[in-house]
Legacy VTK file of the C-alpha trace (Angstrom):
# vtk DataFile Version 3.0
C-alpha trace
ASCII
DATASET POLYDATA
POINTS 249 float
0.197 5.395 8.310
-1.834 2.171 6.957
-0.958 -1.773 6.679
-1.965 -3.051 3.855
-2.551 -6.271 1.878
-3.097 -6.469 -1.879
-4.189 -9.608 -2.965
-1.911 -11.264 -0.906
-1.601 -15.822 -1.009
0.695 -18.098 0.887
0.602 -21.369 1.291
3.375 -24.184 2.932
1.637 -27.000 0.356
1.535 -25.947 -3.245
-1.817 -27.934 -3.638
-3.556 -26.598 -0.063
-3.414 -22.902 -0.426
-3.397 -21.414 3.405
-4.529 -17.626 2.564
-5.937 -16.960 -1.112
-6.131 -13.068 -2.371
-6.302 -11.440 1.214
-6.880 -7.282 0.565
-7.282 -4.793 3.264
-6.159 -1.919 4.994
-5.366 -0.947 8.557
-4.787 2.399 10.093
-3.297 3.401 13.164
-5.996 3.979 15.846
-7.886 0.463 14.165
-8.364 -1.984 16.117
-8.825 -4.827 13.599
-10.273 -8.224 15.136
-9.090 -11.118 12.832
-11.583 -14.226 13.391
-12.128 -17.655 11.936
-11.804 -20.905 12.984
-8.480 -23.235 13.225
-5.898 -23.548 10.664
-7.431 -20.808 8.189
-4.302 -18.741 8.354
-5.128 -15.944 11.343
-1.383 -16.931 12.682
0.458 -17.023 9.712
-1.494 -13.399 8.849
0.680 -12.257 11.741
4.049 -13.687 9.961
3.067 -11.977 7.229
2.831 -8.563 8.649
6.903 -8.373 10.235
8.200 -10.211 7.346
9.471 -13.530 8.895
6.468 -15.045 6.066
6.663 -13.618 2.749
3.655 -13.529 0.368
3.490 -16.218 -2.702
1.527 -13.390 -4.278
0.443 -9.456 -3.781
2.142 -7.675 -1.322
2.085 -6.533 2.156
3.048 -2.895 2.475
3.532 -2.102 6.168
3.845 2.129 6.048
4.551 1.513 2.588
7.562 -0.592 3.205
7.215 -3.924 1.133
7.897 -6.909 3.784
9.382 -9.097 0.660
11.919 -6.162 0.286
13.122 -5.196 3.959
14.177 -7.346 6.715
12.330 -7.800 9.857
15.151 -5.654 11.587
13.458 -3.107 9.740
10.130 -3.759 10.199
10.100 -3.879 13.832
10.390 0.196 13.730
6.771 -0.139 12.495
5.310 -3.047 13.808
5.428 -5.392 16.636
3.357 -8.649 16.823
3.333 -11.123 19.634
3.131 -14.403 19.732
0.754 -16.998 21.181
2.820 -18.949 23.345
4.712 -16.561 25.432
7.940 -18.930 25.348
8.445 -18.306 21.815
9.808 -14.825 22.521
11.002 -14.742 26.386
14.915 -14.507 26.385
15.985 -12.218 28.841
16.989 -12.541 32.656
14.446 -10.209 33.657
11.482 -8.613 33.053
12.547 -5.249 32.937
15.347 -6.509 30.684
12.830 -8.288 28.578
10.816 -4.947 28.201
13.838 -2.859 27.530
15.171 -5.105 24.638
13.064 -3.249 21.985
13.567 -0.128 22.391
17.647 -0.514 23.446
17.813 -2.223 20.081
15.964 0.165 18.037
18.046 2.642 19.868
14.594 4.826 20.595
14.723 8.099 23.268
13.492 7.834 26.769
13.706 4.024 26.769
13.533 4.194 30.457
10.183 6.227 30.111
8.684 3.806 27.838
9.829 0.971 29.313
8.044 2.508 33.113
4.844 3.252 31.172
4.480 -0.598 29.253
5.213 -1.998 32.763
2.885 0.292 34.577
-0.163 -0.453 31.460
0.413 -4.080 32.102
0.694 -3.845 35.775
4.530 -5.498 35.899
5.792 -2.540 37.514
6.620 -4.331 41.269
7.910 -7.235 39.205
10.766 -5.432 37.107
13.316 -7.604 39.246
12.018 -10.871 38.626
13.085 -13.300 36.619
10.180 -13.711 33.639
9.810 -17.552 34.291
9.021 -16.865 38.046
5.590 -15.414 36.373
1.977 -17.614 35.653
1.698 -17.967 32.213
-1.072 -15.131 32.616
1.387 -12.748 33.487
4.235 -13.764 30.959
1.382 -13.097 28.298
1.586 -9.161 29.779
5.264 -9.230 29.722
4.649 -10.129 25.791
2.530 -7.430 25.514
4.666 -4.914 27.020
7.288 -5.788 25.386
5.603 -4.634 22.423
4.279 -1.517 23.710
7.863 -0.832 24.619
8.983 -1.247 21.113
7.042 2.069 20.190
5.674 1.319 16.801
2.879 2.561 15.819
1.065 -0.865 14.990
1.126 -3.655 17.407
-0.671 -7.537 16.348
-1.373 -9.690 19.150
-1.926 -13.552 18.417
-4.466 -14.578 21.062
-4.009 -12.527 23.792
-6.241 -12.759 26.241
-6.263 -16.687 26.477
-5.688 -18.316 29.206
-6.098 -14.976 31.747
-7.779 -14.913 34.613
-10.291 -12.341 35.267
-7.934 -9.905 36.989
-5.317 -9.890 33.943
-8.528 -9.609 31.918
-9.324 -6.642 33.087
-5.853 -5.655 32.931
-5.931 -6.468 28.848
-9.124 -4.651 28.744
-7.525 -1.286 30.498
-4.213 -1.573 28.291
-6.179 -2.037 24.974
-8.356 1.169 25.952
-4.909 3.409 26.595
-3.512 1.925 23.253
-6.531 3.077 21.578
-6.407 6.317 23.028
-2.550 7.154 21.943
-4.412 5.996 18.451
-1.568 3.036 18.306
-3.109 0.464 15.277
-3.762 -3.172 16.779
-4.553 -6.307 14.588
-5.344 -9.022 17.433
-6.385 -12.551 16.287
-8.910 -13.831 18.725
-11.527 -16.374 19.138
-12.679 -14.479 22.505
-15.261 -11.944 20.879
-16.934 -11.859 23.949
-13.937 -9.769 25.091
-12.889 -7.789 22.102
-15.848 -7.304 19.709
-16.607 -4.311 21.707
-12.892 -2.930 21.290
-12.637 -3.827 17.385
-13.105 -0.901 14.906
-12.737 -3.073 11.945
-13.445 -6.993 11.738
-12.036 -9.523 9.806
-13.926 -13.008 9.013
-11.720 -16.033 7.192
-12.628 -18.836 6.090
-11.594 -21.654 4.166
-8.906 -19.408 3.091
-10.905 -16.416 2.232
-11.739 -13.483 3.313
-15.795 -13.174 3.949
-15.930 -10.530 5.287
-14.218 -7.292 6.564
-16.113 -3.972 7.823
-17.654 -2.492 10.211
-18.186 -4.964 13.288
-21.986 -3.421 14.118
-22.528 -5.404 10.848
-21.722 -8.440 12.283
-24.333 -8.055 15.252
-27.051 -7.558 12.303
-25.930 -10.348 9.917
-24.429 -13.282 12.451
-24.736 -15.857 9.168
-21.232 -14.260 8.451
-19.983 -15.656 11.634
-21.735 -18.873 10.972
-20.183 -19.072 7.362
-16.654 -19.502 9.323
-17.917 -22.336 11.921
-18.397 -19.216 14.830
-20.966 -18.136 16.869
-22.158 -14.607 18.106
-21.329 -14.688 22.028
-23.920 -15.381 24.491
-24.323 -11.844 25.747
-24.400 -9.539 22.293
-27.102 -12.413 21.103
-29.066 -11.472 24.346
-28.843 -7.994 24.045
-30.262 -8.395 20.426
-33.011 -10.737 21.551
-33.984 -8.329 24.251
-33.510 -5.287 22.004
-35.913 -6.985 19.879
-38.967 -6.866 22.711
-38.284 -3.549 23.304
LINES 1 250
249 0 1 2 3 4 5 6 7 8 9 10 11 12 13 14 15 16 17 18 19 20 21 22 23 24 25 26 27 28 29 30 31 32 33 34 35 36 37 38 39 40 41 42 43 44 45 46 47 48 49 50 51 52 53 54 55 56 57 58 59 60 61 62 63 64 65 66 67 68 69 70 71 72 73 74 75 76 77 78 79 80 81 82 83 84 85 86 87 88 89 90 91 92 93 94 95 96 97 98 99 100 101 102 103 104 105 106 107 108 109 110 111 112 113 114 115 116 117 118 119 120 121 122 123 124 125 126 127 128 129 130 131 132 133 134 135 136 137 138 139 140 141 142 143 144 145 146 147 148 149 150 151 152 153 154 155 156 157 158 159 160 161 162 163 164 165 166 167 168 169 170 171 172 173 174 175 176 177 178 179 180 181 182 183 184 185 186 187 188 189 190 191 192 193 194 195 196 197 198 199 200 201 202 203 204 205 206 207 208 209 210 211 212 213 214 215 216 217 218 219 220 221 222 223 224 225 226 227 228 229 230 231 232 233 234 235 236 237 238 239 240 241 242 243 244 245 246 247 248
């Protein structure tokens, strides 16, 4: 089972293209990091994949379903994405409800079981009861995310999703992602904390301007940090240590 873009442009202005001739692939068990700076399309990317965008140009086959040809009804069997604000998708009176939407709707088996275990991965599990707006804004990001693993699909795309937590629902992200990984679910997660996911990411995606730079294996990126510099980033404090010490060595 694969995501895939071929070629794919959109833009909202005819004369300011947003993404120009965007190929790749994406299996389940990737974890594809999608970086680059403001405004070069990592959001709408995500639109793209459940269909509420369609492409200009190319296609984006999603298990082989064309998103210009099936309705995100559809597509939500095969892929859930989140978004960055947590207020643009919060409806229901509480959290459990919230969790349970997905899979009630996509009328899945054992909703009850997946609902427990997306609770228990995100550590919501006390707070089924609550009403999702008596939660931080840390914790409604969770509740976004467990949603999603709810849902069941085998690819889930995450628009920023550790911003804004605190160290403990950090380390809750970090234990969630590694279980995800481990029932080989595919991930696309746009990020500008590499310090947190590089080390997760399987595959990484660089835009810029538009373009894709780059997209491979993220060890290359340790070796050749000019391809983060080519899209206004920088190689986080720590992995730039570790090569500066690895150097002496």
């Amino acid at each position: 089972m694969t995501i895939e873009f071929r070629n794919v442009s959109f833009h909202y202005d005819r004369n300011r293209p947003l993404i120009n001739e965007l190929s790749f692939t994406c299996g389940t068990g990737d974890f594809l990091l999608v970086v680059g700076q403001n405004g070069v399309g990592k959001s709408t990317l995500l639109k793209l994949l459940n269909g509420i965008l369609k492409p200009i140009a190319g296609q984006v086959l999603v298990n082989g379903l064309d998103t210009a040809d099936h309705p995100t009804s559809r597509l939500a069997k095969e892929i859930c994405v989140t978004f960055q604000n947590p207020a643009d998708q919060i409806f229901a009176s509480t959290i459990r409800k919230e969790v349970e939407f997905a899979p009630r709707n996509l009328r899945l088996d054992n909703v009850d079981h997946l609902v427990d275990k997306a609770l228990s991965l995100c550590a919501l599990e006390s707070l089924s009861s609550h009403h999702p707006y008596d939660l931080p804004t840390a914790q409604r990001k969770l509740l976004t995310i467990a949603s999603a693993i709810a849902s069941g699909a085998p690819f889930l795309a995450f628009d920023e999703p550790s911003a804004g937590l605190s160290q403990v629902e950090r380390t809750v992200f970090e234990r969630l992602t590694t279980a995800l990984k481990n029932d080989a679910r595919g991930m696309i997660v746009v990020s500008h904390d590499l310090g947190l996911l590089l080390r997760y990411a399987t595959k990484i995606l660089v835009l810029a301007r538009g373009q894709m730079i780059y997209c491979g294996d993220p060890n290359a990126i340790l070796e050749r940090e000019k391809i983060l510099r080519q899209a206004g980033l920088r190689l986080p404090l720590p992995f730039r240590l570790e090569k500066v010490l690895g150097a002496k060595r």
